[in-house]
C-alpha positions in Angstrom: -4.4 -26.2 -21.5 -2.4 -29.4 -19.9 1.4 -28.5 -21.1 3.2 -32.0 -22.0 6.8 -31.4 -20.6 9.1 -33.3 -22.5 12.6 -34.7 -19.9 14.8 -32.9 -22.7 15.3 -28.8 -23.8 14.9 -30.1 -27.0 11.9 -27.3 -28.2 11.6 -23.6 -28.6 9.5 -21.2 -27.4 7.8 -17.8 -28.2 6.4 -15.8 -25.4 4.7 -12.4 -25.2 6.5 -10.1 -22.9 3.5 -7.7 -21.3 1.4 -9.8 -19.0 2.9 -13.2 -20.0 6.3 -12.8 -18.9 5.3 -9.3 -16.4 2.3 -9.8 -15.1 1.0 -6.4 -16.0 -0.4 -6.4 -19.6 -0.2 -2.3 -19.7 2.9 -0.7 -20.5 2.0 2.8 -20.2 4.0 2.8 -16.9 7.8 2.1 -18.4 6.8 4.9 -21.4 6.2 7.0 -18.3 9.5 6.1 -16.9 11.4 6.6 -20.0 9.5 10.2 -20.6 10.8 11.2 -17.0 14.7 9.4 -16.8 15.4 10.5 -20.7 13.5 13.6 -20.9 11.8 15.2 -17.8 8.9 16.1 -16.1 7.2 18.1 -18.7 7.1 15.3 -21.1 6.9 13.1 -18.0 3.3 15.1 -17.2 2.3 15.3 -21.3 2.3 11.9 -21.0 0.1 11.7 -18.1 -2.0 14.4 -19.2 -3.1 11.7 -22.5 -3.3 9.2 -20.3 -7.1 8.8 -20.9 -7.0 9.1 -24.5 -4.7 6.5 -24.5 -7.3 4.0 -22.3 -10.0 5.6 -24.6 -8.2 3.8 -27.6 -7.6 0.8 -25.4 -11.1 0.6 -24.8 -12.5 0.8 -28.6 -10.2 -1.5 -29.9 -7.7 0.8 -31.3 -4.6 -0.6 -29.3 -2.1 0.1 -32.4 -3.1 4.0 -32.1 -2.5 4.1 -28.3 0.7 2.5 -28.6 1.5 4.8 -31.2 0.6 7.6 -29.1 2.9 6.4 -25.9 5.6 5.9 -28.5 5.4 9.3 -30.0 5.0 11.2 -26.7 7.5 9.2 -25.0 10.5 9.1 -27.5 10.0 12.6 -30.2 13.0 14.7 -30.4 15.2 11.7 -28.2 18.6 10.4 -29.0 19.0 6.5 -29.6 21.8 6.5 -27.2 19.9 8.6 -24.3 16.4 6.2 -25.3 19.2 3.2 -25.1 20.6 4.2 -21.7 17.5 4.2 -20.1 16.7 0.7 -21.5 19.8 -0.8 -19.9 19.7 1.3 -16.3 16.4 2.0 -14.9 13.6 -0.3 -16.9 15.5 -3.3 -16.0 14.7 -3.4 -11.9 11.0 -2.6 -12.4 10.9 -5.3 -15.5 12.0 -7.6 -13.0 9.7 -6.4 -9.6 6.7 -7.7 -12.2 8.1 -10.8 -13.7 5.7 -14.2 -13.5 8.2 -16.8 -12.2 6.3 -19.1 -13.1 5.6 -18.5 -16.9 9.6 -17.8 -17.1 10.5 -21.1 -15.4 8.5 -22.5 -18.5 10.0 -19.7 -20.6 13.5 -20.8 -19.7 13.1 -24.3 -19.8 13.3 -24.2 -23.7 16.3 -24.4 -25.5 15.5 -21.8 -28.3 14.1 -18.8 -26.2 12.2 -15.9 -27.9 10.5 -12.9 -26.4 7.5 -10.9 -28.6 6.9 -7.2 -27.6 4.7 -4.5 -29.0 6.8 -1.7 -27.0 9.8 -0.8 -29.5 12.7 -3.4 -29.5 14.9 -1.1 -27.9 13.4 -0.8 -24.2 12.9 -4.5 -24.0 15.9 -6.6 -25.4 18.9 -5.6 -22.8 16.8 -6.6 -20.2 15.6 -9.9 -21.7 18.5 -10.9 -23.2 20.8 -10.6 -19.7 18.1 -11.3 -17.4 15.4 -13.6 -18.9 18.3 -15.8 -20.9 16.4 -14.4 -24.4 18.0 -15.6 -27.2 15.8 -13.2 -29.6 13.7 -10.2 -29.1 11.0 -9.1 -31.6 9.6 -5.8 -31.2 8.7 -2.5 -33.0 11.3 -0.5 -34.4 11.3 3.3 -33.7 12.4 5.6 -36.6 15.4 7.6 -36.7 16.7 10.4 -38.8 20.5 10.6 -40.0 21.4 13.0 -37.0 20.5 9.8 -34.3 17.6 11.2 -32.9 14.2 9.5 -32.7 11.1 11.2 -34.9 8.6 9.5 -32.1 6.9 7.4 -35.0 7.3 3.4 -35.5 8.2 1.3 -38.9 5.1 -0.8 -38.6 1.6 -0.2 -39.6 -0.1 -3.0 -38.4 1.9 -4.5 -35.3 0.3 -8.1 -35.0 0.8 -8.7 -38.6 4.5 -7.8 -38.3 5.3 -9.6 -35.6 3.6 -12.6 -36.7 5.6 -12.0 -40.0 8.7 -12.0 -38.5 7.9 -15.3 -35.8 7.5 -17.2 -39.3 10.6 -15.9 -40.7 12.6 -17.1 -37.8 11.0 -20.9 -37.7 10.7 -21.4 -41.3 12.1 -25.1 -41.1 9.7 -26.0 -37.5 7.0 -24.6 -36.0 7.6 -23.0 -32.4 6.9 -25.5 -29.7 5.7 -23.7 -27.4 3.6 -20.1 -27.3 3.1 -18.2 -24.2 0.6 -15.0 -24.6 -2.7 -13.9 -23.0 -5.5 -15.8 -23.7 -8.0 -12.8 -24.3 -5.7 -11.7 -28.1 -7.2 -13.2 -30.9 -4.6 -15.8 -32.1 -5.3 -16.5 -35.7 -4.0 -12.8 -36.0 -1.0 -13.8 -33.5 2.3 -14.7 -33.4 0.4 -17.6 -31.4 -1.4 -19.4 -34.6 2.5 -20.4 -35.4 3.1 -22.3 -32.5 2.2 -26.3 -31.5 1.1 -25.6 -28.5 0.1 -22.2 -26.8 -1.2 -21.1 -23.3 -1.6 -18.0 -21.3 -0.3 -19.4 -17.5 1.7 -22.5 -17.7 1.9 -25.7 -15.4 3.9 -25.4 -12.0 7.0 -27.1 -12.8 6.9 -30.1 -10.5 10.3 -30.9 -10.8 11.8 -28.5 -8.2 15.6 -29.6 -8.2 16.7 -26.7 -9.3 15.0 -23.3 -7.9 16.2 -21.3 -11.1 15.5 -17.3 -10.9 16.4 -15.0 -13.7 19.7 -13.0 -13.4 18.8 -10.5 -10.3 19.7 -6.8 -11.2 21.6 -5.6 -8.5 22.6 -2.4 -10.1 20.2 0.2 -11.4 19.7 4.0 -12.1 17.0 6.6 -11.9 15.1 8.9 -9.6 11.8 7.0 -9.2 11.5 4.4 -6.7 7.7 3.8 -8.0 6.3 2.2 -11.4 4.4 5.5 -12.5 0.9 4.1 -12.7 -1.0 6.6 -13.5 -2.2 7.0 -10.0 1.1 7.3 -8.7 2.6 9.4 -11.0 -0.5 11.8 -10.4 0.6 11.5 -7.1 4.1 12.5 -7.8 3.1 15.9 -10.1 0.6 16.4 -6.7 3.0 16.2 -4.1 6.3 17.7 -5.8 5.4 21.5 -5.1 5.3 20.4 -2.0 8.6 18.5 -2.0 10.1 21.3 -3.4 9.7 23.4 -0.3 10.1 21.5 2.1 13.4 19.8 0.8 15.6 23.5 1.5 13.8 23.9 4.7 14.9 20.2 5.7 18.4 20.8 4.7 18.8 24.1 6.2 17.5 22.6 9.3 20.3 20.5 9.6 23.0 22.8 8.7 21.2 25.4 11.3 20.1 23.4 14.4 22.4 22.2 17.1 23.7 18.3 16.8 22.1 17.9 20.3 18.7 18.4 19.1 19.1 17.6 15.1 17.0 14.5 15.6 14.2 15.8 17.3 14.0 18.6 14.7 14.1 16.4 11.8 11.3 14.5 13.0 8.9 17.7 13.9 9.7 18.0 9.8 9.0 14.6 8.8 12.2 12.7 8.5 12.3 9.2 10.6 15.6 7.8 12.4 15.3 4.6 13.8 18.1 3.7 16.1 19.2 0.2 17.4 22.0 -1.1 19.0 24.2 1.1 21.7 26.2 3.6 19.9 29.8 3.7 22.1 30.5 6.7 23.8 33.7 8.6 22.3 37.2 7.9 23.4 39.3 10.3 25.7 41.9 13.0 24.6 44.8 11.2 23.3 43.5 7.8 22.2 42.9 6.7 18.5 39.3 7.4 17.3 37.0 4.9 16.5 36.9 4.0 13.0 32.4 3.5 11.9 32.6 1.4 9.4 29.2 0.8 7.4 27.6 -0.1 3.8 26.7 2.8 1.7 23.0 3.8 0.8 22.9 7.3 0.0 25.4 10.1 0.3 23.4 11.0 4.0 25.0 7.5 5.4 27.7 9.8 7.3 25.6 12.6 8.2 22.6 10.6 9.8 25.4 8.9 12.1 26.9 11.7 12.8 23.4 12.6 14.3 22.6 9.5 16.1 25.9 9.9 17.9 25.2 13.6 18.7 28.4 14.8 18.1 30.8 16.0 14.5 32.4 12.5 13.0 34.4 13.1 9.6 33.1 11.0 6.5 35.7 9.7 4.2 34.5 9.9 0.9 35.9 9.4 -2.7 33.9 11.5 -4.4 30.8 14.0 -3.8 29.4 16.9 -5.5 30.9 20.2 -4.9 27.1 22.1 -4.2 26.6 18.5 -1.7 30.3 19.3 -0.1 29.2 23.1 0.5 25.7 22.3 2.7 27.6 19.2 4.5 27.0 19.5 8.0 29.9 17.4 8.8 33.9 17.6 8.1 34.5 15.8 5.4 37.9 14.0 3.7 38.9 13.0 0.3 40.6 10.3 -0.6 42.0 9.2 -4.1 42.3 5.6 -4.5 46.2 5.6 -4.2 46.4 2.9 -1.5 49.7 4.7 0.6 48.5 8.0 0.1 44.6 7.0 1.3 46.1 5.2 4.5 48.4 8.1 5.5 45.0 10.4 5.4 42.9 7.9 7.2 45.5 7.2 9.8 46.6 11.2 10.4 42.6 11.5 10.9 41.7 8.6 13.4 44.4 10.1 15.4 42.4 13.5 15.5 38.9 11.6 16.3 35.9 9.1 14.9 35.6 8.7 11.4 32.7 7.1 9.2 33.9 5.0 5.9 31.9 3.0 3.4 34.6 0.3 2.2 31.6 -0.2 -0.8 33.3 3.0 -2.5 29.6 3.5 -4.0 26.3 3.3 -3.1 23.5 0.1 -3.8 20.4 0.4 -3.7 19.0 -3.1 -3.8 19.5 -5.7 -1.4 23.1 -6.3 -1.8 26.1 -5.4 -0.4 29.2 -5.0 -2.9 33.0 -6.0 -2.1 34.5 -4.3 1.0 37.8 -3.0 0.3 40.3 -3.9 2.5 42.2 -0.6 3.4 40.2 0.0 6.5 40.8 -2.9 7.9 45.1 -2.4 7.9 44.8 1.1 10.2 43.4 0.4 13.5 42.0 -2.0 15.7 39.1 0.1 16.7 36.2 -0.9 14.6 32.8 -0.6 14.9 30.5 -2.0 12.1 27.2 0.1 11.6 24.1 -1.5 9.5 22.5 1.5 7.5 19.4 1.4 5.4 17.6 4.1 3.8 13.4 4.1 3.0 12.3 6.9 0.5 8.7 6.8 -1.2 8.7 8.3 -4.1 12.2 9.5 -5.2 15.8 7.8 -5.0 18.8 10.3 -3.2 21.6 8.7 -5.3 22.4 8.8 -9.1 24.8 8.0 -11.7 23.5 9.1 -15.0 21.6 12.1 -13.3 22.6 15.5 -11.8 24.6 14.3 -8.5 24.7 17.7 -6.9 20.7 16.8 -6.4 21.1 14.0 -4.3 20.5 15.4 -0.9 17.5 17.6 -2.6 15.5 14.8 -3.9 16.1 12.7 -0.5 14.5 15.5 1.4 11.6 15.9 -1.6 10.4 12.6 0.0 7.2 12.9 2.1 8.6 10.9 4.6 12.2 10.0 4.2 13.4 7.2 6.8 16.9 5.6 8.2 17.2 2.9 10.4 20.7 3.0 12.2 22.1 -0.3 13.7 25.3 -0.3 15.9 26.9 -3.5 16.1 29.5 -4.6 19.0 33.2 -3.4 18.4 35.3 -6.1 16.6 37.2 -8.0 19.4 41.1 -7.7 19.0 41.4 -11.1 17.9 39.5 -10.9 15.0 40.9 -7.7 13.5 44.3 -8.1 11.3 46.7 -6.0 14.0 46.3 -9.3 16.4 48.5 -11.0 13.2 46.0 -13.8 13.2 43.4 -12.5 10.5 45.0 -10.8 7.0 43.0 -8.0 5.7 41.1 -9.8 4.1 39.0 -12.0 5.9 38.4 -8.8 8.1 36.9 -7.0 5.2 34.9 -10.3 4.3 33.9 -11.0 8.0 33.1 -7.3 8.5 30.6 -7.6 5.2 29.0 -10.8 6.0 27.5 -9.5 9.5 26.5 -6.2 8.5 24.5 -8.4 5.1 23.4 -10.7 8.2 21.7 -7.9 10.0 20.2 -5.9 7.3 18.9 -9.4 5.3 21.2 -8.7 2.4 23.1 -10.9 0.1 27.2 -10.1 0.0 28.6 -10.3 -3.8 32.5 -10.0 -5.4 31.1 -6.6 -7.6 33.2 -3.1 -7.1 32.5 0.3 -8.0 33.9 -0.7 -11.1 31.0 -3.3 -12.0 28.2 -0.8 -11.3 29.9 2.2 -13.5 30.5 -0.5 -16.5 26.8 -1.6 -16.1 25.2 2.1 -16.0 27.7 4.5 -17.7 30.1 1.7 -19.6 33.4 3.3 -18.3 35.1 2.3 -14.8 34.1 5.3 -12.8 36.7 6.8 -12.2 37.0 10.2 -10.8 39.9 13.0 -11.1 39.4 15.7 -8.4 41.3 19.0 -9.5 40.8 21.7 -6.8 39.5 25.1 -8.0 43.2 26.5 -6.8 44.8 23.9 -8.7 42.5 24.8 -11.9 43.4 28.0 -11.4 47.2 27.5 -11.6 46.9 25.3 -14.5 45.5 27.9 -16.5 47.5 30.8 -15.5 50.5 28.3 -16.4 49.3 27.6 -19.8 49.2 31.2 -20.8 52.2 32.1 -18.8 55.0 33.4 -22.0 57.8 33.0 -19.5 56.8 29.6 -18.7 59.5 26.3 -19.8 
């Protein structure tokens, strides 16, 4: 059907989310995701274990009941909040990895915007309302008793009919403009009988002046780096045994085996380093170390440099798990976001030797780099920018919702996990802020911009900050107590003598 554009945004639209606006029609993939990130991986392998039922259904027609059967499987016994969470931190980035551009060029080329779901309202609306520009989500709505939790079953019997119910509700003055759904659903029983004009894959816009692209999501949570297709979260159940195994035997490896020969051991065990660049030999007895300076993938960004260079470097972190802090293999310093007090640390340990810092405070794990913080760029001269990047197949190594002190496990679960390590030339006196011609700064900035040139990325203003408001809602801040310190403040509180 031959779309009439119209030079104004003067219509509305209604478009169908799965395979309109994704490209994928089946949704049993982000049920599998939600079963796995909100619950785990026995209702994670229920799930799968139905999985042909659930095609069965597909197959005879009976698409309410199969949906009904992902919904109940995938949400009984959840809270709205934990259900909510997953909605808004790990759905979103594989939402986007099967969007249609082109059906949401014509999508957000309308002025009144609305997005028609049959998964439940919940797991869709975040995403299209901050990403795809949505004004409006219609969807199912899951039950939920007065304690918050979710019963597993939905408020509609028939789902066309209510949907197409509540499309008319919303345009009672006009008719929808413009419908975008899949050509092979009956649309006298649709949302798409409402609409003026309907098609399933809309005209290439011909008027390129603008290259819009939905809101990127550059921060997201979660363990799997895969959509769980049913293949590949067969896969997954195969393999983890496996993983399970191997991942101790990988980390013991490392605290076990000589620097010297780490790399050659990891890679009898199936971990990959890729090296470029010429790492610089370390500086005599007396002299300032060098400071490594490099963006922040995973918590094993220290350690794997450390290994390329074949020698102990300190990592100065801001926070880490206390079980990932006990199998480090390398020395390791805490800082505490007091600017003074994080200087004097970081100077007192350049002056012992070589340290690693990530001026990121916080790893990313899509193409982006977030804002360097300035500090390191105040305490020596000696910098040397270092490109990290981190490839993992079927689990991520860094979380924020999840159980941290499992980070360096579930890199190591990977069948083959892989860095690439690229060392970049030492920043020339002149442009580092002790020649008193650059301020801070612009060395952070500059420092950013070639290490985003070399690994392809794309350099934003977002902190640490941004990505804990995005995934947890609160700042991210961390108080480190020492277990001596713990200790004291107990004893005092229960001390009778005490002022």
């Amino acid at each position: 059907m031959v779309m009439h554009r119209s030079s104004t945004t003067s219509y509305s639209v209604v478009s169908e989310f799965e395979g309109t606006l994704l490209k994928n029609k089946d949704s049993f993939s982000y049920f599998m995701l939600l079963a796995f990130d909100a619950s785990g991986l026995i209702r994670f392998a229920v799930l799968l274990f139905l999985c042909p039922v659930i095609k069965l259904l597909d197959v005879f027609g009976y698409n309410d009941a199969a949906l009904k059967l992902m919904v109940f499987i995938a949400t009984v016994g959840l809270s709205q909040g934990e259900i909510e969470a997953v909605a808004r931190t790990v759905l979103p980035k594989f939402y986007m990895d099967d969007i249609s551009m082109d059906t949401w060029k014509a999508f957000s080329s309308c002025k009144k915007r609305v997005v028609v779901t049959r998964m439940p309202r919940v797991m869709v609306e975040r995403f299209a309302k901050e990403h795809l520009i949505a004004d409006l989500v219609i969807g199912t709505e899951l039950n939920v008793n007065r304690f918050g939790f979710v019963t597993g079953f939905i408020r509609e019997a028939d789902i066309d009919q209510s949907i197409l119910n509540r499309v008319a509700d919303l345009f009672v003055d006009r008719r929808p403009h413009l419908g975008l759904g899949r050509t092979s659903v009956t649309t006298s029983t649709t949302f798409l009988s409402l609409c003026e004009i309907h098609a399933s894959v809309p005209e290439k816009n011909v008027n390129q002046q603008l290259e819009l692209r939905p809101v990127p999501v550059i921060f997201h949570d979660g363990r799997l780096v895969k959509r769980p297709t049913p293949a590949t979260a067969l896969l997954i159940l195969v393999w983890l045994p496996f993983g399970i195994i191997l991942s101790p035997i990988r980390i013991l490896s490392g605290l076990m085996v000589p620097l010297w020969i780490r790399t050659y051991a990891m890679r009898l065990l199936g971990c990959q380093i890729i090296v470029k660049g010429k790492p610089p030999q370390p500086r005599g007895a007396g002299n300032s170390g060098v400071l490594f300076v490099c963006n922040h993938r995973t918590l094993m960004d220290p350690v794997v440099i450390s290994t390329v260079l074949g020698r102990s470097v300190m990592a100065v972190v801001y926070s880490l798990s206390r079980f990932c802090n006990l199998f480090a293999p390398i020395p390791i310093v805490r800082i505490q976001r007091i600017r003074d007090i994080d200087a004097k640390t970081i100077k007192q340990e350049l002056s012992k030797g070589d340290l690693v810092i990530c001026p990121e405070g916080t790893t990313c794990r899509q193409p982006f780099l977030l804002r360097f913080s300035a500090l390191f760029s105040e305490l020596t001269d000696m910098i040397v920018p270092v490109a990290v990047n981190s490839r993992v197949g079927l689990f991520h190594a860094n979380t924020v919702r999840g159980w941290r002190c499992m980070d360096m496990i579930f890199f190591f679960m990977n069948p083959r996990p892989c860095y690439e390590v690229t060392f970049l030339n030492k920043l020339p006196m002149e442009a580092t802020c002790l020649s008193g011609k650059r301020t801070p700064y612009d060395v952070a900035n500059d420092v950013q911009k070639v290490l985003a040139d070399t690994l392809g990325f794309e350099c934003t203003n977002l902190t640490r900050k941004d990505k804990y408001k995005v995934l947890t809602g609160k700042d991210g801040t961390v108080s480190y107590v020492s277990f001596q310190d713990q200790a004291k403040k107990i004893i005092n509180t229960f001390n009778p003598f005490s002022n």
